[in-house]
C-alpha positions in Angstrom: -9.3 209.8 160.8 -7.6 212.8 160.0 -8.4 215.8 162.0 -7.8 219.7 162.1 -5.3 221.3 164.9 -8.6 222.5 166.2 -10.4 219.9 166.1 -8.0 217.6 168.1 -8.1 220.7 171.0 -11.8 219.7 171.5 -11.5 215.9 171.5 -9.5 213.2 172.7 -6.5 210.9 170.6 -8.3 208.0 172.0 -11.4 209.1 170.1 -9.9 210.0 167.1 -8.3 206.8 166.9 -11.4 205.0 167.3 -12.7 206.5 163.8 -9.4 207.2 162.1 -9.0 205.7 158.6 -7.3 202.2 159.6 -9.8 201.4 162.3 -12.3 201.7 159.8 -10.5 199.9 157.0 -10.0 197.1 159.5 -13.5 196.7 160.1 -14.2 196.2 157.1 -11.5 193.4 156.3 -13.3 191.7 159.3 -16.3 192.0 158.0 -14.5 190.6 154.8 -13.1 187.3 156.5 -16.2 186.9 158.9 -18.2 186.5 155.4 -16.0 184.3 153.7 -15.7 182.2 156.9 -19.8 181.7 157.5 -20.0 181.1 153.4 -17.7 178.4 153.6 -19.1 177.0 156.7 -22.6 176.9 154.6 -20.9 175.1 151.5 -20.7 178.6 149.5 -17.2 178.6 149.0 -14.2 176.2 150.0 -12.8 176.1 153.1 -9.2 176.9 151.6 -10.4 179.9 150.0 -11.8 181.3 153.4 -8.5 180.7 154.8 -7.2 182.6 152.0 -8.9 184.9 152.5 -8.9 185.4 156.5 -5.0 185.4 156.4 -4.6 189.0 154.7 -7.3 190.8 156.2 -5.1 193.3 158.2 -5.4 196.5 157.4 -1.6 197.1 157.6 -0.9 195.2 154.3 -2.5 197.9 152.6 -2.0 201.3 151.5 -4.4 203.3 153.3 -4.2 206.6 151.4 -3.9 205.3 148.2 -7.3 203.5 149.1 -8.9 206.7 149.8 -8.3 208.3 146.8 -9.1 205.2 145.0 -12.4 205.3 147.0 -13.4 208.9 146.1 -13.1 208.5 142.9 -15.2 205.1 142.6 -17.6 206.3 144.8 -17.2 204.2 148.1 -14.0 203.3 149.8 -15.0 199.3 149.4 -14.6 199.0 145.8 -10.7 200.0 145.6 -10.4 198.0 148.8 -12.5 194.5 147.2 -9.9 195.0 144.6 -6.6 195.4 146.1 -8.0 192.2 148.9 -8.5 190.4 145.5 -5.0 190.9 144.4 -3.6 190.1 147.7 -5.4 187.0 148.5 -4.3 185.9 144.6 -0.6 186.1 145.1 -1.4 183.2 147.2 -4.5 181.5 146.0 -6.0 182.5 142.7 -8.6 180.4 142.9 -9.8 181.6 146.4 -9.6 185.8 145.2 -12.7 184.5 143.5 -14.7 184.3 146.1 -13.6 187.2 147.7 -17.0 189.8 149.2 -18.8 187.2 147.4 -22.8 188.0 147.6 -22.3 191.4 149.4 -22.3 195.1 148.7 -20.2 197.5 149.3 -22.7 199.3 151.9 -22.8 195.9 153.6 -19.0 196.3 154.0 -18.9 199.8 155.1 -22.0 199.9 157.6 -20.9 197.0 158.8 -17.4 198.6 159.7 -19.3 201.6 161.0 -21.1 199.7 163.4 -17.6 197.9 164.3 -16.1 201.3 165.2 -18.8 203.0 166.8 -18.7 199.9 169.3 -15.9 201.0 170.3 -16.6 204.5 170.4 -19.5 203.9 172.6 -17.0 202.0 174.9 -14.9 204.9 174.8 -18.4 206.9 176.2 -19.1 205.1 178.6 -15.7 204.8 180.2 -15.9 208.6 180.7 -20.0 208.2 182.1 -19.0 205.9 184.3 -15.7 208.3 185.4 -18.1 211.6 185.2 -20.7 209.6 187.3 -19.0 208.9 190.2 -17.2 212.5 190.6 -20.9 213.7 190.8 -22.0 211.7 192.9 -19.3 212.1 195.6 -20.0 216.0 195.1 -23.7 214.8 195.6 -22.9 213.1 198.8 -20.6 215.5 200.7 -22.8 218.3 200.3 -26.6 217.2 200.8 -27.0 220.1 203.0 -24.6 222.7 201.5 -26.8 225.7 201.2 -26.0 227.7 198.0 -28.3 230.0 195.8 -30.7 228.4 193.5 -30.5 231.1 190.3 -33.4 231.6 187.7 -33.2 233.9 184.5 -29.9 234.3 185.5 -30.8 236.2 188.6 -30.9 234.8 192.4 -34.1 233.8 193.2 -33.7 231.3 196.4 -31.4 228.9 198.7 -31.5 225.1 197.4 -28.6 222.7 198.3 -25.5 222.0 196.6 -26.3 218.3 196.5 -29.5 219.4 195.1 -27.8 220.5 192.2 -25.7 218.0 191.8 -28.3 215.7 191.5 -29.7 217.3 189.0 -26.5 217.3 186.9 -25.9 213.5 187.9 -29.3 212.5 186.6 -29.3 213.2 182.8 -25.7 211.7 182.7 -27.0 208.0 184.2 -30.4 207.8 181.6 -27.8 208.7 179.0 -25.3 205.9 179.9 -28.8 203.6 180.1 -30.5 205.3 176.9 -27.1 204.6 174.7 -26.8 201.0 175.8 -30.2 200.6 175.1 -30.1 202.2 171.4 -26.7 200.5 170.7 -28.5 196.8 171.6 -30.7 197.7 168.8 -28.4 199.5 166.2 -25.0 197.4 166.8 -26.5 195.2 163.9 -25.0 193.5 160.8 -25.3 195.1 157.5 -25.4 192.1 154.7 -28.4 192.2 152.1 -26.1 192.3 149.2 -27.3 194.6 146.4 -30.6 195.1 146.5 -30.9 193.7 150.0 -32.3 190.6 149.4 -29.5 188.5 149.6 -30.4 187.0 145.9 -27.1 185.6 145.1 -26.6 183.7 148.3 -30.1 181.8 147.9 -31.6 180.0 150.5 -28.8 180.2 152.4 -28.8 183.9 153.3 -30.0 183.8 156.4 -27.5 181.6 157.8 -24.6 182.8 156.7 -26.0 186.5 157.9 -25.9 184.1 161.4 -23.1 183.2 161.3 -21.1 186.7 160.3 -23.0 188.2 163.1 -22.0 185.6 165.5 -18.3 185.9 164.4 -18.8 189.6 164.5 -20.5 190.2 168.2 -23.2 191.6 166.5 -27.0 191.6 166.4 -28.6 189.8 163.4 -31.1 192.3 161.3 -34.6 191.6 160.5 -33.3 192.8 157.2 -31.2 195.0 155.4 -31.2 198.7 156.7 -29.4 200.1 153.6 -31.8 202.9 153.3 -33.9 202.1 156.6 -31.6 204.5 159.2 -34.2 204.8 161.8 -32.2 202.6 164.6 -28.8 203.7 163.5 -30.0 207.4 163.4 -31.8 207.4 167.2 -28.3 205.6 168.3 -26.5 209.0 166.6 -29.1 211.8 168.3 -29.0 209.9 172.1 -25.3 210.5 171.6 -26.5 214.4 170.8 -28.2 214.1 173.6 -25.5 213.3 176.1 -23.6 216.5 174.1 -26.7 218.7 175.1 -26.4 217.5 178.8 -22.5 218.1 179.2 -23.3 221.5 178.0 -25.4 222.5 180.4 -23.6 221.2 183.2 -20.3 223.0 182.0 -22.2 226.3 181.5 -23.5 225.7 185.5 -19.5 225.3 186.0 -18.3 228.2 183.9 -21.1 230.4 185.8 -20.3 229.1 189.4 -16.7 229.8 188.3 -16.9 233.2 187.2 -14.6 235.2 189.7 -17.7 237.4 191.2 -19.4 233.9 192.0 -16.3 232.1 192.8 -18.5 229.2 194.4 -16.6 226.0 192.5 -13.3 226.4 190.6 -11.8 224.0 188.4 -8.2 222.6 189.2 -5.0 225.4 188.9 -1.2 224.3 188.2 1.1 223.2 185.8 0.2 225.7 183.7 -3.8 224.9 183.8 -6.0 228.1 182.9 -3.5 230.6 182.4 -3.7 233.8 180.7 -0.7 234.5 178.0 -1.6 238.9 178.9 -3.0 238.4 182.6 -1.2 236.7 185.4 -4.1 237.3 188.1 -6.3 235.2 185.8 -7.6 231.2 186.7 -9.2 230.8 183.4 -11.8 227.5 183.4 -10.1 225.6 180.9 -12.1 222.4 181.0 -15.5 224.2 181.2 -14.7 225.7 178.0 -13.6 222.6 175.8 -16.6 221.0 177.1 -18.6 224.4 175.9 -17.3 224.6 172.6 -17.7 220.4 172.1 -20.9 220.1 173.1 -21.9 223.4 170.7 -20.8 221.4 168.0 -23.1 218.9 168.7 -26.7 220.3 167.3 -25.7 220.6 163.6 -24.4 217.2 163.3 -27.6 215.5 165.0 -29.9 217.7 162.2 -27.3 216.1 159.2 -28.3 213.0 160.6 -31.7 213.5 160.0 -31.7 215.5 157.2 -29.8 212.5 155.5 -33.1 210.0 156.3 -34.6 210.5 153.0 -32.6 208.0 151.3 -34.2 206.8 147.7 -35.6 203.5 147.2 -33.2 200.2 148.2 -29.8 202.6 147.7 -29.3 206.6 148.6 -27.8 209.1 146.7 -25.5 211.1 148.7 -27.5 211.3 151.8 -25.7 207.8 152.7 -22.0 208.9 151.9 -23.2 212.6 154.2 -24.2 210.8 157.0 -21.3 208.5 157.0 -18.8 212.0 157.5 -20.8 213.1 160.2 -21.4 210.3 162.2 -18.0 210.2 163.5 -18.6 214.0 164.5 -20.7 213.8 167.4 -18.5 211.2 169.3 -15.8 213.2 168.7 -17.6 216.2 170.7 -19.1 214.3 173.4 -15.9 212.5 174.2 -14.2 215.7 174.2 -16.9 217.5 176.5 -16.7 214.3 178.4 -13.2 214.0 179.0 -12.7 217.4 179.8 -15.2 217.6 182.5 -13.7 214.7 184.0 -10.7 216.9 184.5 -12.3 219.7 186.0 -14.6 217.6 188.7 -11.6 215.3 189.4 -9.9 218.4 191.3 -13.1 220.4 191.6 -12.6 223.2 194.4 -15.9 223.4 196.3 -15.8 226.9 198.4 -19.1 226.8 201.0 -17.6 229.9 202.6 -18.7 231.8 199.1 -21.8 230.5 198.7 -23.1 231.4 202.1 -21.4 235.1 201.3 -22.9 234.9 198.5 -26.6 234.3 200.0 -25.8 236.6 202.4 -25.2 239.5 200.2 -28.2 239.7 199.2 -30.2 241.4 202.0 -32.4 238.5 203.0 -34.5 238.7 199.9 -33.7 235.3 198.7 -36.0 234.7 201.7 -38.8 237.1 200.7 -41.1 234.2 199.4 -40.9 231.9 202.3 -41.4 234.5 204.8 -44.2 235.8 202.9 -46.2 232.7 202.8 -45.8 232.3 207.2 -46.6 236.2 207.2 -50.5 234.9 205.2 -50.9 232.9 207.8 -51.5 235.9 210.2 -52.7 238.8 207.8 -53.9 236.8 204.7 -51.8 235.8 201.4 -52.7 239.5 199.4 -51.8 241.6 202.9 -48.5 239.5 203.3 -47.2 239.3 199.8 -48.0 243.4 199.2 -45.9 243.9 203.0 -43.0 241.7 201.9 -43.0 243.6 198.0 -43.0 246.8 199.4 -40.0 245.9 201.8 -38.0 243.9 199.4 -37.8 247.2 197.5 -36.2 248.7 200.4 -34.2 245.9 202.0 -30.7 246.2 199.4 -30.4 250.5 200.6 -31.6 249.5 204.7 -28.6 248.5 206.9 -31.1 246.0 208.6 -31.7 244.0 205.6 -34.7 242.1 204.8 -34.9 240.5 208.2 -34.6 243.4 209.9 -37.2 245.4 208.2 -39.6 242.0 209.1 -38.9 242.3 212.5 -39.5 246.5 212.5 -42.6 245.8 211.0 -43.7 242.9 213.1 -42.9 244.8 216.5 -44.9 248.0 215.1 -48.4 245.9 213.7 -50.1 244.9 216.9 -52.2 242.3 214.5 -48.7 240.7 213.3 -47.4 240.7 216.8 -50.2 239.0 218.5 -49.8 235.8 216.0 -45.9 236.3 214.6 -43.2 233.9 216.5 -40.1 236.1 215.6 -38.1 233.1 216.6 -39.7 231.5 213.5 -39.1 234.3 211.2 -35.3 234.3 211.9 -35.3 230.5 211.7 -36.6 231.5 207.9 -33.5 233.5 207.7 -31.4 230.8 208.0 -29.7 229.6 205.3 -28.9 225.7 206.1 -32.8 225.5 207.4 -33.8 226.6 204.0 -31.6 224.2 202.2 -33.6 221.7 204.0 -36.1 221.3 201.4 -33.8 220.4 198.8 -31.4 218.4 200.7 -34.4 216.3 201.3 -34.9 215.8 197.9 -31.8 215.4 197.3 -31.5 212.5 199.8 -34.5 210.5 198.2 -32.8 211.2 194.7 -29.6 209.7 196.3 -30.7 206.2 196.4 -32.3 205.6 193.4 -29.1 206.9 191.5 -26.5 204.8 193.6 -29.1 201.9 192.7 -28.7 202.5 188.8 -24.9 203.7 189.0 -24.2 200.3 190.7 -26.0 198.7 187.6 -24.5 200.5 185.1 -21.2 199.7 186.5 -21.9 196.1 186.8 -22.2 195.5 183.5 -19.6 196.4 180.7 -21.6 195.5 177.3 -18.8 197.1 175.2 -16.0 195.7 176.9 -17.4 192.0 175.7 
């Protein structure tokens, strides 16, 4: 497929490729010799003539652009393409051109096609799950106990683990990889129901020669024709929206913990990576924002999708020929975002130094909570959380910090001191011990997802 300047900056060639106009064209000449192939094998049509036909169904004997424009103005690609594989296969055999597409439809031939190249695309996918996968989970793994802040509203709010995190980014990204295997098992189906999808003209024997395409093809036999009936194709199309959504919010995490105030993770610098063409101090994150701006992409071509689900009676008018230029769309964005997070975790710079300055900074108060509730203990939960409020306030202008300003007011309440262990409350003050609770999750998370990583990567269903 053709694709703007800007649009190539925000996927990947191999992508593109999948979906570009001769991949497609191809499948449908496959689909073309599979059917010709099963009819003869059923007595349809003579052996010869699916031999005929099978020998000039390569997309390179025919002019691609001129079938284009053919198709545009005959209202699918297949009928200028039925015609010129007609003329072909009659230079050799004229008596086998008859039987050419015999019994189908011209949404047979295209869906059919689709589902060939989307295959492939969903190879492509889960390629760069697989790669994205394991980056995370050796970030998971080194740093289960990496104490960094946990951020809410966009503001600090308390210490959780880097691995915690991690996890948390790791997680989405293996149900996805199991989600789109699972919707391709059912959508990765034949198209054949010829015009009205009944299969009228082949008779009786419909059924099997819809067997035996699919067979040839790799593909799953349909209960029966989906030429208006999207629902299985369509849920394949938003899981893949989904995975967009997920790769967007782990590349804004990135893009934050980048920022140069943060500076807790930075993508890889070099050969000219992240540069600034007016700034030479500047390590701009590259890959965070192609991933950004592909996964953006993403929502409006999951709504086409649906908005193109109210196709009229056995054949659509124009919601079929929408969906079939989006489609393509949100691969092309989630292999991009895909691709280019792979990059950035592949040479990810993790700096723990920062993110314990970073905690640190803050006066103690990303500890306010967790002293509060030992401080109820002694005085009662309304006493301790009105003591710890009022000092909070005062902690960021007060040399001593939070954990100071606890200890001042511990020594001074004779009620505090008599049941406060101020070895406990600067244990609470501790960064690493308050990552604790999260690097315990974290740990028990840690298992489960090596367990279903190793699964995953087991098992290749689009490499068969």
């Amino acid at each position: 497929m053709s694709a703007s300047i800007f649009d190539s900056f925000l996927t990947t060639p191999d992508m593109i490729a999948a979906f570009d106009d001769e991949a497609v064209v191809q499948g449908m000449l496959a689909f073309e010799a599979a059917l010709a192939r099963a009819q003869a094998a059923e007595g349809l049509i003579p052996p010869s003539a699916a031999s005929a036909i099978g020998a000039v169904c390569k997309a390179q004997l025919y002019d691609i652009p001129a079938l284009v424009r053919a198709g545009r103005k005959a209202g699918a690609l297949a009928i200028p393409l039925v015609k010129e594989l007609q003329k072909t296969v009659a230079l050799y055999d004229a008596e086998a051109a008859r039987h050419v597409h015999w019994g189908s439809t011209s949404q047979d031939v295209i869906d059919t096609a689709m589902v060939l190249v989307t295959r492939e695309a969903l190879r492509l996918l889960d390629d760069g799950l697989q790669e994205l996968t394991g980056h995370l989970l050796r970030l998971l793994e080194a740093n289960l106990s990496t104490p960094v802040l946990a951020r809410t509203l966009m503001q600090p709010a308390q210490v959780t683990s880097l691995g915690f995190k991690a996890a948390g980014w790791l997680a989405p990204l293996v149900r996805a990889r199991a989600q789109l295997r699972a919707a391709a098992a059912r959508a990765l189906q034949l198209q054949l129901g010829g015009a009205v999808g009944t299969l009228a003209v082949m008779g009786e024997h419909g059924a099997a020669v819809s067997a035996r395409v699919a067979g040839e093809l790799r593909l799953r036999v349909a209960d029966s024709a989906w030429h208006t009936q999207r629902d299985e194709w369509v849920r394949l199309g938003l899981e893949v929206a989904v995975l967009g959504g997920s790769l967007g919010k782990l590349a804004t995490d990135l893009g934050l913990m980048a920022q140069g105030e943060v500076g807790e993770l930075a993508e890889p610098s070099g050969n000219g990576r992240g540069g600034s063409s007016a700034m030479p101090h500047k390590r701009n994150p590259v890959s965070t924002m192609i991933a950004l701006a592909a996964a953006r992409r993403t929502p409006q071509h999951a709504a086409a999708l649906l908005a193109c689900m109210d196709q009229q009676h056995e054949r659509g008018l124009g919601n079929w020929q929408a969906e079939l230029a989006e489609w393509p769309q949100l691969f092309l964005s989630a292999h991009g975002a895909l691709q280019a997070l792979n990059e950035a975790f592949a040479g990810l710079s993790v700096d723990r130094e920062r993110m314990l300055h970073n905690i640190r900074s803050l006066h103690g108060l990303v500890f306010a909570e967790a002293v509060s509730s030992y401080l109820a203990g002694a005085i009662g939960r309304p006493k301790a959380h009105a003591l710890l409020e009022d000092l909070s306030k005062r902690a960021s202008t007060d040399t001593r910090g939070l954990e100071g300003l606890v200890r001042d007011a511990v020594e001074h309440d004779p009620e505090l001191r008599a049941h406060v262990d101020l070895e406990r409350i600067a244990a609470l003050f501790d960064p690493v011990l308050a990552a604790e609770p999260a690097r315990r999750l974290a740990e028990s998370q840690l298992h489960a997802l090596r367990l279903s990583i190793g699964k995953l990567d087991a098992n290749h269903p689009f490499h068969e």
